[in-house]
C-alpha positions, 0 to 999 in steps of 0.5 A: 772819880770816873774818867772822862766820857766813860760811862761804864764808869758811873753806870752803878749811880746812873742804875739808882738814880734811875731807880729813885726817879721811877719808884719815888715818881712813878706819877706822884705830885710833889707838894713840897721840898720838904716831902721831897727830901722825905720821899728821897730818905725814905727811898734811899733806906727802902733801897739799902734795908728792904730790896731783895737783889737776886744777885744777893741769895734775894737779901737786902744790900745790908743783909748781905754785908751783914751776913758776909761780914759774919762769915769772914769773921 
């Protein structure tokens, strides 16, 4: 939990958030809550599965556990 008026603290979530609300936007209209739950799903899975990060030899987040997860073992 972060503490109180500290937003080095939670500048990780405010980072995807920010992200989520340009990929997933980006002058699209949403027609329903539905599609919005799908788009926001669909978002969440590209932003951990298919987004090569730099920081990360340009693998995916989960690529990147996956491989050094193998090393340690």
């Amino acid at each position: 939990m972060s503490r109180k008026a500290t937003c080095a603290d939670n500048a990780s979530i405010e980072n995807f958030f920010g992200l989520l609300k340009q990929e997933m936007y980006c002058g699209k209209e949403l027609v329903s809550y539905e599609e919005l739950k799908r788009r926001i799903k669909e978002s969440i899975y590209w932003y951990n599965h298919e987004r090569s990060k730099e920081k990360l030899a340009r693998l995916s987040p989960v690529e990147y556990r996956t491989q050094s997860s193998q090393s340690a073992a």
